[in-house]
C-alpha positions, -999 to 999 in steps of 0.1 A, spaced: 0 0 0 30 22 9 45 15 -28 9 20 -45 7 55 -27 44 67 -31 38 55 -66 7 73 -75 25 104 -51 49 104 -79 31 105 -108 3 131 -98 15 165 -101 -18 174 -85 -11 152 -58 28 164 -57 12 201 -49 -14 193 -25 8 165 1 37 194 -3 8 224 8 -10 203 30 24 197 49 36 229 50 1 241 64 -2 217 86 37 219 101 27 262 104 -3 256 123 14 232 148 44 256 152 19 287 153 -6 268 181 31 255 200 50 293 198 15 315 209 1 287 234 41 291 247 43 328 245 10 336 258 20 310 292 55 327 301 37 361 298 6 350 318 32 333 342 52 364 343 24 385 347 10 363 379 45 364 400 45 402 391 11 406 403 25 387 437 54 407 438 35 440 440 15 424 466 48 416 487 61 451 482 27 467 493 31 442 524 67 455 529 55 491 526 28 490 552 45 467 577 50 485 610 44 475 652 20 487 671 24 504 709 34 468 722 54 455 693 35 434 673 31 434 634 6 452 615 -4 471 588 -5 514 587 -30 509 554 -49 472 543 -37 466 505 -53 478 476 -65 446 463 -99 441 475 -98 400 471 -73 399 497 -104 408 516 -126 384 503 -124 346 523 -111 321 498 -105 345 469 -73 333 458 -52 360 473 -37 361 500 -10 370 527 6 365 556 30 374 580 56 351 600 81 358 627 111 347 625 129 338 663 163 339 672 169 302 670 155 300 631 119 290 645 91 307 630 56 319 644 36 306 617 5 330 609 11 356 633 -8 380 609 -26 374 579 -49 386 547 -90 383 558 -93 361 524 -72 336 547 -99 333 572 -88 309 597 -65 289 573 -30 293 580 -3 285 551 22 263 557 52 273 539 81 254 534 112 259 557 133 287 545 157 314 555 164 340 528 184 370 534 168 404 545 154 417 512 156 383 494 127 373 476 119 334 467 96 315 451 77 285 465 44 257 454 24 253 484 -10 237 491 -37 267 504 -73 269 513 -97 238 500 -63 212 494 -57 241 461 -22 251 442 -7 284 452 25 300 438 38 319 469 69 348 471 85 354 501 108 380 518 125 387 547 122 418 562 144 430 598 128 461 616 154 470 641 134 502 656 112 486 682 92 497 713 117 474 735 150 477 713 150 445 702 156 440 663 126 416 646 126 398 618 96 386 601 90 363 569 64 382 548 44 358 524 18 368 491 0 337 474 -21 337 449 -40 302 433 -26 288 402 -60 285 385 -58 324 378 -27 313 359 -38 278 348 -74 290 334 -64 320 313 -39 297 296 -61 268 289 -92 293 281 -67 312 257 -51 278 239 -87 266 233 -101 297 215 -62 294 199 -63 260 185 -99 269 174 -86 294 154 -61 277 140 -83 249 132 -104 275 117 -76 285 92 -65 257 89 -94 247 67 -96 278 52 -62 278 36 -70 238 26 -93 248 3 -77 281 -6 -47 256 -16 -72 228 -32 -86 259 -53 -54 271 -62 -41 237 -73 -74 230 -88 -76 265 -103 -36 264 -110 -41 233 -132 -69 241 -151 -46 251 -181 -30 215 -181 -69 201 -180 -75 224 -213 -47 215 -226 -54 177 -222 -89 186 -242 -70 204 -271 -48 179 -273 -76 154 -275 -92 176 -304 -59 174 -321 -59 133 -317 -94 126 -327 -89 148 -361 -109 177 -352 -81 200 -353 -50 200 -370 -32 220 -345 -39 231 -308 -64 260 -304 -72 279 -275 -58 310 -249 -33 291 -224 -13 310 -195 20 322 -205 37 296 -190 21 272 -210 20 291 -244 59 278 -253 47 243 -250 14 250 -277 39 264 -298 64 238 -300 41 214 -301 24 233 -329 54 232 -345 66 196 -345 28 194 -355 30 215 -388 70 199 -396 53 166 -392 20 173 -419 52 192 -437 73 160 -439 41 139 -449 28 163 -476 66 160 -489 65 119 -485 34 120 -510 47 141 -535 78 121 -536 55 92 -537 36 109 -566 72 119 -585 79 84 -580 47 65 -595 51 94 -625 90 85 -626 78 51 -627 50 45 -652 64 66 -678 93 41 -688 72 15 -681 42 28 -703 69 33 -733 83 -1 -729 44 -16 -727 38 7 -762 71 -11 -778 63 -46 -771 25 -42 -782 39 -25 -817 61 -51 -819 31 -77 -817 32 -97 -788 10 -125 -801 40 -135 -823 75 -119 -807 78 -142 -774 102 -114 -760 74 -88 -770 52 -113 -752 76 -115 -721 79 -78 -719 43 -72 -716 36 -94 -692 67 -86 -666 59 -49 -674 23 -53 -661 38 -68 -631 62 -41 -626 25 -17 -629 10 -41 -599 41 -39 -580 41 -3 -582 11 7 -570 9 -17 -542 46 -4 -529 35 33 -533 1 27 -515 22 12 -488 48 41 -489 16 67 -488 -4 49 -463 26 45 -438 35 82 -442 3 91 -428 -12 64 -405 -15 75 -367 -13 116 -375 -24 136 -350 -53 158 -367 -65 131 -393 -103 124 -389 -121 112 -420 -159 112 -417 -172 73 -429 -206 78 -445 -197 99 -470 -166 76 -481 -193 46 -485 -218 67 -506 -192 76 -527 -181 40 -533 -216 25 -536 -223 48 -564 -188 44 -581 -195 6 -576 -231 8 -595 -212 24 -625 -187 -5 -629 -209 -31 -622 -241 -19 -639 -247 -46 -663 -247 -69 -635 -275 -53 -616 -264 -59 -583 -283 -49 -552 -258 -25 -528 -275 -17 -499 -260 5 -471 -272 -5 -439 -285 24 -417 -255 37 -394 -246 73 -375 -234 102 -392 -211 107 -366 -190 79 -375 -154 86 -384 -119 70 -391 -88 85 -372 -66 87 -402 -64 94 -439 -95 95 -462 -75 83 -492 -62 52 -469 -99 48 -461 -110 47 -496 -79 20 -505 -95 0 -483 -127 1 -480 -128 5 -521 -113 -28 -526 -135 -46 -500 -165 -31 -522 -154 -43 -551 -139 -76 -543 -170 -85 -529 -191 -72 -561 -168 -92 -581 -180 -123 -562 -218 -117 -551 -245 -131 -572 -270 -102 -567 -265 -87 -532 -242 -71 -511 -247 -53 -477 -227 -30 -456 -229 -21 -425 -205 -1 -397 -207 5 -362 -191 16 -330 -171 -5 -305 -159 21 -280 -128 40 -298 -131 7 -328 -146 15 -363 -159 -21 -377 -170 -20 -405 -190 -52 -426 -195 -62 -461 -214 -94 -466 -220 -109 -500 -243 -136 -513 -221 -150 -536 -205 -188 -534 -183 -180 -506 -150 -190 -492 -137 -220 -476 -124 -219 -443 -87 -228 -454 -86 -201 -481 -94 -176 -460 -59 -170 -446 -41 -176 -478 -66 -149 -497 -46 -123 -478 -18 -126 -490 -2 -106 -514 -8 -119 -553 -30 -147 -539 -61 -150 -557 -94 -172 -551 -100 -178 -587 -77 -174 -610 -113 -166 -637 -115 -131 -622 -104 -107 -627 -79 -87 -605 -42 -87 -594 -44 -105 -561 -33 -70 -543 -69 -58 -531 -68 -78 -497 -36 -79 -495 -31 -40 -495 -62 -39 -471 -46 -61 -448 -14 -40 -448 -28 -8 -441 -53 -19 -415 -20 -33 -400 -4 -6 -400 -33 15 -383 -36 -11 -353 -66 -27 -367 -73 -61 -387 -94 -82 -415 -113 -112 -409 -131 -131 -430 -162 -151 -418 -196 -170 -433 -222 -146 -446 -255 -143 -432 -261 -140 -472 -247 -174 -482 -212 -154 -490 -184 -140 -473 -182 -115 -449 -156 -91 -443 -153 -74 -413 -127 -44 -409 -117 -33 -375 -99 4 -377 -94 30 -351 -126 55 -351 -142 78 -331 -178 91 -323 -179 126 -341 -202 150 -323 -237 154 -341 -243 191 -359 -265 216 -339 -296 216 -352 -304 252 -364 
């Protein structure tokens, strides 16, 4: 599963963007939530032992002794919780004795009540301050500060010291905190998902171009367009171009294949038509070598055209652009095939098909082929032959089904083949199927020949096609 998904990781550039954004979102939002939640705890911390301090250095201010030398306060403090029991805030006031013993509680804050703190052992020096954890009212966390303070003018003379205590309860630390990293992570959550789908639209929106590209390129494949069409980003334009390009060299180089082709067959058939004019003037029924030339001149004729519809076809099989519409290749045929075989009176009959059927490549290749399946199977029928085509997903097939005397089963291989004829009484050259087969071949496609429905043969021609879409109706 790992493979499958580091796999597909690598192939998708769609997927390449988002795991990339996704991560880097996801790695901000935890390092955003970690530093505020952080920042936001050191200040509220800092801000809670501050607030303790001033309380201490109120304390310290208002310490005096009365007439008979005890601790007390010339003004209470300003903070009016210290006078609330159980508030949180607190203080208290300790004496320290000679021997390091302390009188615990000797005066403290009305929020105390009757609770007394019990502090942890601990001598600081006069002025010191330290910090300290200690359990308070109701079993509950306090953070506690602590000073020393010495007061050597006294009714009796005799120098005092006394440990002066603030406390406060950690939940007016602790709750702030938590309240604040809830309402933090919230938000974070919160744009979180707002900058997943600003970065799914922006990948979605980002690749759009590629998408529209995919369609032209489609267009281009299917024949509908010789070259790619459209308005594409200006990142994207050099591709079109270039592509464009290559596109127009390559219909360049295949127009110049053909007319070499052409110069070729003209190159060709003009020696071969004035050696053909010699040996008839020189009466072949009589010269043997007049005779001899005929016939291998003929051949050389067959040989020809065959090799130069090869040469054509394979020049031009598989372009990008080529889309030849089939039903009005058919119709063309059917009436061409009435003419030639007129005196025979034979019955073609085009079986109803869509206009939107069309061969992905050359409409001369598909007239070679198609051309001699017509008439190789007018040469044979008796009276009828039938055509039909249809669909199968991005396959043309196309039938022709005769109802002449047929073909046995062990012929039907050999029929193919190039200069291979059934019956040797008919006309022809033995090249029809045979250059059928050949360019089917070379288009991905094939020939089969079955029984007729008829009582003939059928033929049935697979080529590459596609669905053309119908015409808007005004």
């Amino acid at each position: 599963m790992k493979h499958l998904a580091s796999h597909g990781l690598q192939k998708s550039l769609r997927l390449r963007l988002l795991a990339g954004t996704l991560f880097w979102i996801a790695a901000s939002i935890i390092a955003a939530g970690w530093g505020l939640g952080n920042l936001f705890q050191r200040h509220v911390e800092a801000q809670f032992h501050a607030e303790l301090k001033t309380h201490l250095d109120q304390l310290t201010a208002q310490l005096t002794l009365d007439d008979k030398g005890l601790p007390t306060l010339a003004l209470p403090l300003s903070d009016p919780r210290l006078s609330r029991p159980y508030s949180g805030c607190y203080w208290q006031i300790d004496e320290i004795k000679a021997d390091a013993s302390a009188a615990s509680g000797l005066l403290r804050s009305r929020s105390l009540w009757d609770h007394v703190l019990a502090v942890p052992p601990d001598t600081p020096a006069n002025g010191e301050i330290h910090q300290h954890r200690i359990v308070g009212p109701e079993g509950k966390a306090l953070g506690m500060v602590e000073r020393s303070v010495r007061i050597d003018d006294t009714p009796d003379g005799k120098p005092r010291s006394y440990r002066l205590i603030a406390a406060a309860d950690e939940s007016l630390m602790t709750e702030p905190v938590a309240s604040f990293s809830g309402a933090l992570w919230l938000a974070l959550v919160v744009l979180g998902i707002g900058l997943v789908l600003a970065a799914l639209v922006q990948v979605f929106v980002g690749l759009a171009p590629l998408r529209k590209l995919h369609a032209a390129l489609g267009k281009v494949r299917s024949g509908e367009t010789p070259q790619l069409d459209g308005d594409f980003p200006a990142e994207i334009m050099p591709l079109v171009d270039e592509f464009n390009t290559v596109l127009a060299q390559n219909a360049e180089v295949v127009e110049r294949a053909r007319t070499q082709a052409g110069n070729l067959a003209h190159a060709l058939k003009t020696p071969l038509s004035v050696l053909a004019n010699a040996a008839t003037s020189a009466n072949p029924q009589q010269n043997e070598l007049a005779r001899l030339v005929v016939d291998q001149v003929d051949t050389a004729r067959k040989q020809v055209d065959y090799h130069l519809t090869r040469a054509q076809a394979a020049a031009t099989t598989r372009m990008p652009g080529t889309r030849t519409p089939l039903l009005p290749i058919i119709d063309g045929l059917v009436r061409a095939m009435q003419r030639i075989h007129a005196e025979r009176a034979l019955e073609l009959r085009v079986q109803p098909m869509p206009e939107t059927l069309a061969f992905r490549g050359d409409a001369h290749d598909l007239q070679e082929m198609l051309g001699n399946l017509l008439d190789n199977a007018c040469k044979w029928a008796s009276h009828r032959v039938e055509i039909n085509a249809a669909s199968n997903g991005d396959q043309l097939l196309i039938t022709f089904d005769d109802d002449g005397q047929g073909l046995a089963a062990e012929q039907r291989e050999s029929v193919i083949q190039r200069g291979v004829r059934a019956d040797e009484k008919v006309s022809g050259s033995g090249l029809g199927l045979a250059i059928v087969a050949d360019l089917t071949q070379m288009y991905g496609g094939g020939v089969v020949l079955q029984d007729s429905p008829l009582g003939g043969l059928r033929v049935v021609l697979t080529l590459p096609g596609l669905t053309r879409p119908a015409p808007a109706r005004p």
